[in-house]
Structure formats: structure tokens, C-alpha cells
N, C-alpha and C positions, 0 to 999 in steps of 0.2 A: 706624708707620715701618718701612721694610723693612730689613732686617739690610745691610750694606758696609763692606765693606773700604777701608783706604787708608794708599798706602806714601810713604815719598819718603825718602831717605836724604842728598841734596844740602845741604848748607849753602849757604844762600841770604846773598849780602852784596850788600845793595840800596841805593841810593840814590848821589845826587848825588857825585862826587872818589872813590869807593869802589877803583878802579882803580889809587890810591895804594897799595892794599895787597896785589897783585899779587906782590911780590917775598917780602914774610912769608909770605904762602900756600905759592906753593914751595918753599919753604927748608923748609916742614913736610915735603918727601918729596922733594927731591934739589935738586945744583946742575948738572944738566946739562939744557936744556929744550929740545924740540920745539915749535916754534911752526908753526900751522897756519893761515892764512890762504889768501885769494884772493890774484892776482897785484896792485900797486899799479894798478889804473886810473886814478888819478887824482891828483892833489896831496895833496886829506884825505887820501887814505887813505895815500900813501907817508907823511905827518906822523903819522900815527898810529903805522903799523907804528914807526917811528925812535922813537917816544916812548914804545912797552910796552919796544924792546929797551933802552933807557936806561936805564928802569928796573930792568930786570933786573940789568944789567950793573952798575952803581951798586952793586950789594949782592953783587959777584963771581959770580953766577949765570950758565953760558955759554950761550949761544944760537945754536939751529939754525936757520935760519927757512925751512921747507916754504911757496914761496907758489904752490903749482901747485894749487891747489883751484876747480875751474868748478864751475855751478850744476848741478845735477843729478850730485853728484861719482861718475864710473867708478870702476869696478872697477881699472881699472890708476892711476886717480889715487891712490886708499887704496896700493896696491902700491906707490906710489913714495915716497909719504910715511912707509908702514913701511920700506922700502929704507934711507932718507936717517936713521931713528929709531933702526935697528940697527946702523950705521955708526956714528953718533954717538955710539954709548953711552948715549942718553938715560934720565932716571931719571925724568921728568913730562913729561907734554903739554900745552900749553896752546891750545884752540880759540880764534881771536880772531874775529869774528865774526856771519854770521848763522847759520840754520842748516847749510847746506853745509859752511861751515868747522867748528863743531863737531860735525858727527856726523860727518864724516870725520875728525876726533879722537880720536872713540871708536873708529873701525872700523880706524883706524891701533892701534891700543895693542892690540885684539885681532890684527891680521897679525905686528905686528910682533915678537910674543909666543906667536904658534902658527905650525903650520905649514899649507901651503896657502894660499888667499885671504880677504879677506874674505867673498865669493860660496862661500864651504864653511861658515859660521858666520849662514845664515839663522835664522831664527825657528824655523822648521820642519825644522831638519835636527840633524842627530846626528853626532859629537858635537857639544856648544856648547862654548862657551871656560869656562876654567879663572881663576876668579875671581883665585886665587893669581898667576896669570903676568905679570894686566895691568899693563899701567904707568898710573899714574893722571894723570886726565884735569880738568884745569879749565876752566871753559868760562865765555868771558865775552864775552857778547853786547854786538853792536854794531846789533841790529837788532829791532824789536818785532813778531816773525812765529810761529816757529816754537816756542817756548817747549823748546826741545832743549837748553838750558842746566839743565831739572827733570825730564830725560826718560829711560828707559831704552833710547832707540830710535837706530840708527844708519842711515839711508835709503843707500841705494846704488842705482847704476845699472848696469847692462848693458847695452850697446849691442849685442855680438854678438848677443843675444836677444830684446832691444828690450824689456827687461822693468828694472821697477824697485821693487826691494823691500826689505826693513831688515832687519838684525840685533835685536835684541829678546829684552833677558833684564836682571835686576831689578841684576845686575852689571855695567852700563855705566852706572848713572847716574854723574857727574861728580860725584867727592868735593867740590870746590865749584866753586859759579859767583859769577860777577861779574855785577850789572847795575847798571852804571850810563847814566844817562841823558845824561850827555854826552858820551855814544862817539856819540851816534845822529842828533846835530843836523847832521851834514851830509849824511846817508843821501840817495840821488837819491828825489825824489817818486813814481817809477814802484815802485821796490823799500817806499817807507811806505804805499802803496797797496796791493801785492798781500801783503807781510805784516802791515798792520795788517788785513787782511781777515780773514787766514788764522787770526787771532785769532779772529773772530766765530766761524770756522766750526769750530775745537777747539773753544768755551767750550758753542758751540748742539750742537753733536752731541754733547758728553757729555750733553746733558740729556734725550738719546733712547735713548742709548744703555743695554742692556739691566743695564750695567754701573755703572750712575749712582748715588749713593745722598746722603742728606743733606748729606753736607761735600761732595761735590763740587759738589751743585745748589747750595750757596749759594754758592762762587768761579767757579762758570760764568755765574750772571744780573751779579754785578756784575762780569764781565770785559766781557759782550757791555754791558752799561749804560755803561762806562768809552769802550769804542772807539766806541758810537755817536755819544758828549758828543765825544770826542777825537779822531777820525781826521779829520774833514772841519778840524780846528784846524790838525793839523801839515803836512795837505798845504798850507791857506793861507798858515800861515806856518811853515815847518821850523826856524828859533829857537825857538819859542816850549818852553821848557825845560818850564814846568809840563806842557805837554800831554804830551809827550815822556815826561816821568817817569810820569805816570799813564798812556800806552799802554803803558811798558814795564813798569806793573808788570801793565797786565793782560793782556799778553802772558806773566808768569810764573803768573799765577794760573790764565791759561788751559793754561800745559803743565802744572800739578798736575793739572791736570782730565783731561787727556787720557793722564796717567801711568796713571789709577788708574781708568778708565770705559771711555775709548778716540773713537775715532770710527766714522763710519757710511759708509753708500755715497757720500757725495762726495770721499771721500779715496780711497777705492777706486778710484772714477773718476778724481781728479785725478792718483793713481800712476800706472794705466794713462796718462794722458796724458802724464807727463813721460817716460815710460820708453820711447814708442814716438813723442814727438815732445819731446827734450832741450830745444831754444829754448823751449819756454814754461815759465816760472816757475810753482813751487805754485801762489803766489795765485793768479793769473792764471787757470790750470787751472780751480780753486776757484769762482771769476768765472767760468767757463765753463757751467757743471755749478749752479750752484745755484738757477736759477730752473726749471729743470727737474722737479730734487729736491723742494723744494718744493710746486710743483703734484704731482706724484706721492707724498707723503707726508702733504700735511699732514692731512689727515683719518684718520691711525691715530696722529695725537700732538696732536690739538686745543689741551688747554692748553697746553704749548711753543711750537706755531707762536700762539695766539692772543697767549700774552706776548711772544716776538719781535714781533710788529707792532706794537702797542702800543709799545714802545718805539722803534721804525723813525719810528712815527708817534702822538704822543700822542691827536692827535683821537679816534683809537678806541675811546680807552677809555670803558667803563661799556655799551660795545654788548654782545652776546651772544657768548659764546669763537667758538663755530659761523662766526659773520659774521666776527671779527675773524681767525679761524686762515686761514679762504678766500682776505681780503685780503694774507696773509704774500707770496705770490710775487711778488705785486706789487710790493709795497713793496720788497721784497727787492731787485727792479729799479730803483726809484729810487735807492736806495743805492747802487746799484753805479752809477748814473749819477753820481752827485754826487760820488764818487772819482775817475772815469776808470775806470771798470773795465766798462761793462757792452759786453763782447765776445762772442767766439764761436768754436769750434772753424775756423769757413771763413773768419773774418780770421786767422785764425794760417795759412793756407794747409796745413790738412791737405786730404788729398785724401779727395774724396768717396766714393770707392769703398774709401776703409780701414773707413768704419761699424761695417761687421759684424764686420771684424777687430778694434775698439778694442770693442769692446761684448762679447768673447769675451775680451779681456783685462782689462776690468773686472771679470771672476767670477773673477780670479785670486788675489786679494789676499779674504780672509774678510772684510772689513770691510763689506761689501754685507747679507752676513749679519745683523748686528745692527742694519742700520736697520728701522725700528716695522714697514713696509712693505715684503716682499723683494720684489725684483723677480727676476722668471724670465730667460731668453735674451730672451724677445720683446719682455719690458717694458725690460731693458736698450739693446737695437737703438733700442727707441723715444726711450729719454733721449737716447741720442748723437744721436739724429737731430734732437730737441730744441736739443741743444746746440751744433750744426750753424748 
């Protein structure tokens, strides 16, 4: 067995009414709160928002509520949410949410506590934030995608740049999260789709990734085994609680995996895609880029892609890894049919003459790096045009 590491400092509170205990939680580290949502689009969701603030309030806890967070959240989004965090005095954060709203929880609690932007506290830059300063951050997911409720990671966008990249450092994970499962049952089918996708594709890339080791391979096969049983359930029917609860736990098992492994070239590519075309969602991205990937890898991680098919599709089993790893991109496809996902870079209306430019901003993000199989500039040109 090969030697791995694995961290995770989150306190996890899972299951079913758990959102009950929401006001205890904060009361552990202040009564002044930053609440960080999307705007209400719609009924559930104004019900919801009015039903965490009730709760808070009920136990004298005051509340600010930041609901200016878009999907793909900017740089000046974080900047107004620390704005409105410093104002208030705030003493906790609470992301409520998928993950846009809680990693722009985290990257609020880093602005609103240092100086500069979030966009000065990348991954790769100096200084990083000052563990001591942050204001702590709860995150209690309403969506089974991003698994950024057990994650060190905060994604941000620039649009002056067209680029979009994360903060990342072992200091941001959220002292706790919330998951409960009946935040999730009225999620729209298009967003249970492209984040219960985004599952598969955290839980399957750490099992390639360079960084992978026993405990994660065993919470990434029964993440991807949970979403293949459970995703096609919730889009048929979005009550259906059981399914819900078991996507959303393997929606957390899958962000332990990606806390502590990481991912490969299709996050690389799906960042470049949100970063340099905002309207498309991760998953979606994700759906973009992975029948591609696929065909282009599968043959430097055989046992991985032959287990992913297999479970895409049981018939296969007992054939030869070789035959079954070959059929993954295919199946791959199916499945993306059977959600509503299987798209394309030219139905989102990018333009075709951006190719070269999005296939040069693919090699920006290192993540490309640690898939089994790197691809160079030419081999990248060829996936977008793939994904085209």
C-alpha cells in the first residue's frame, strides 16, 4: 500500500432537521452573523432564507444577510460581501447554500480581515491570509455538488481577466458545516443535474489523481456508486428524501476526497470554461469536457476507467479491464444522456474561434498536471475542439 496523507478539520453535522442546530453552532463564536446567500429567486428559496433568519433571531443572534452572490461569484462580489461584514461588525459567517455561496464565505472572511482583495490571497501568491484574523465560517449546504462545505478551497472569478481561480490553504476550511438533506428537496432539476454530476467527477478524479491513497479510494468508489444508484432517482422525483440524503452524503464524501487528493484535467478545463464563459455552470462545464477526457486518458488508468464502467453499466462486468476501460467514454455518454446533460461547448454559444484561446487557458490552473495522461498545448487544442 502506498504511504497518504489525509486532513480535514470540518465538523461534519449530517443528516435529516440537523439545520435545527444552526443557532448553537454560532453562539459557539459570536452573536453577530453574516449570512451569505444567492439573491431569493424564487418562493423556496425566500422560505428558506426567512426560516435560517428565524432561527437565528429566536436565540438573539443579529443578522446581516449578504444575498448578492451569482454563480461563478466575482471578485467585486467577495468585495461587497466583506464590505457589508465590516460594517456590521460581524463575528461568524454563515454560507447558506451551494457552492458559490459558501466559498464566497470563505473568501469574504479572508477580504474582510485582510487587506486588498480576495484576487491577492490566490493559491500561488504571497503573502496568504493570516489564520488568526479570519472570521469563522459555517457552511451549510443546500445543494449535493460541490462538496465546499469539507473543502479548503474558495473559487472566484475575474471577469476583467476572464480567468477563474481559488484561494486554497488548509485555513479555510469551515469550522462546521451543515448538511442536511431537506434544504435540497426543492433544488431546480437542472442545478441536481449539473451538481450531482460534479460529484462523480470529484469522487472519479481523485482515484487518478497522483495524490490518492487508501482512505480516499475507498470514500471516492462509494461516492461515484451512491450518485450512479441516486441521481437519475432525484431528477425523477426531487421529494424523494432517501435519494436526496444519500446524494448529499456522497456529495460530502466526495469533497473529503477532493480535500486531500485533488482533481485532474477536467476541473482545469471546467475553470477555464467558467472563467472565460461565466453563464455556464461547473457541472455543466464538467458535462462538457468529460467524454473527451476519457477517450484521452483512459488507457494510462485502466483499472479506474474499467471500474467506472462497470458500474455506468453492470453488463460489463467479468470482461477483461482493457475492453471494459475502452467502453468508459462511452458510457460516460450515456449517462450524461440520462440526466439531461450531455452537451457541448457550441450549444452554450462559445465562439469558435475562442478554441485556441480556452485550450491556453486550460494550462493555467495545474490541475491538468496530475491527470495519469498530460496533455501538451496540441493535445489540449484537440479536447476543446472535442468538446466543441
Amino acid at each position: 500500500m502506498k504511504n497518504f496523507n489525509y486532513h480535514q478539520s470540518t465538523k461534519i453535522l449530517f443528516g435529516i432537521g440537523r439545520i435545527k442546530e444552526l443557532p448553537e453552532v454560532v453562539l459557539r463564536y459570536g452573536k453577530k452573523v453574516l449570512l451569505v446567500t444567492t439573491p431569493a429567486a424564487n418562493v423556496a428559496l425566500a422560505e428558506q432564507y426567512s426560516r435560517i433568519k428565524k432561527l437565528l433571531a429566536v436565540q438573539g443572534i443579529e443578522v446581516v444577510h449578504f444575498d448578492g452572490v451569482i454563480p461563478n461569484p466575482t471578485v467585486a462580489t467577495i468585495s461587497a460581501g466583506a464590505l457589508m461584514a465590516r460594517k456590521f461588525g460581524s463575528e461568524v459567517i454563515v454560507g447558506l447554500g451551494g457552492g458559490s455561496s459558501m466559498d464566497a464565505a470563505k473568501a469574504i472572511s479572508v477580504e474582510a480581515t485582510h487587506v486588498g482583495t480576495s484576487w491577492d490571497y490566490l493559491f500561488y501568491k504571497t503573502p496568504q491570509p493570516v489564520e488568526s484574523r479570519l472570521l469563522p465560517v459555517i457552511a451549510v449546504s443546500t445543494t449535493s455538488g460541490t462538496g465546499s462545505q469539507v473543502t479548503q478551497v474558495a473559487v472566484v472569478t475575474n471577469p476583467d481577466v476572464r480567468d477563474k481561480s481559488a484561494l486554497y490553504n488548509n485555513i479555510l476550511y469551515p469550522q462546521v458545516c451543515i448538511v442536511d438533506p431537506e434544504l435540497m428537496i426543492t433544488v431546480p432539476q437542472f442545478v441536481t443535474a449539473t451538481t450531482g454530476f460534479d460529484v462523480l467527477c470529484h469522487a472519479f478524479e481523485s482515484t487518478i489523481n497522483p495524490g490518492t491513497g487508501a482512505y480516499v479510494d475507498l470514500l471516492a468508489w462509494e461516492a461515484i456508486s451512491i450518485v450512479v444508484a441516486n441521481l437519475p432517482k432525484v431528477l425523477a422525483d426531487p421529494a424523494d428524501i432517501e435519494a436526496r440524503e444519500r446524494m448529499a452524503w456522497a456529495d460530502t464524501l466526495a469533497g473529503l476526497c477532493i480535500a486531500n487528493a485533488g482533481v485532474t484535467l477536467p476541473h482545469g478545463m471546467g475553470m477555464a470554461i467558467g472563467g472565460m464563459y461565466p453563464h455556464i455552470a461547473h457541472g455543466e462545464a464538467l458535462a462538457m469536457v468529460y467524454p473527451a477526457f476519457a477517450s484521452f486518458t483512459w488507457e494510462a488508468a485502466i483499472p479506474q476507467f474499467s471500474k467506472l464502467a462497470v458500474l455506468l453499466n453492470p453488463t460489463l462486468k467479468g470482461l477483461p479491464d482493457q475492453e471494459t476501460a475502452s467502453a468508459c467514454p462511452a458510457e460516460i455518454v450515456k449517462f450524461l444522456k440520462l440526466i439531461g446533460l450531455n452537451t457541448s461547448l457550441k450549444k452554450a454559444n462559445m465562439p469558435e474561434s475562442e478554441i485556441g484561446a480556452l485550450a491556453e487557458q486550460c494550462m493555467v490552473l495545474p490541475d491538468y498536471k496530475g491527470n495519469p495522461r498530460v496533455a501538451t498545448l496540441d493535445a489540449m487544442v484537440e479536447l476543446v475542439k472535442l468538446s466543441y
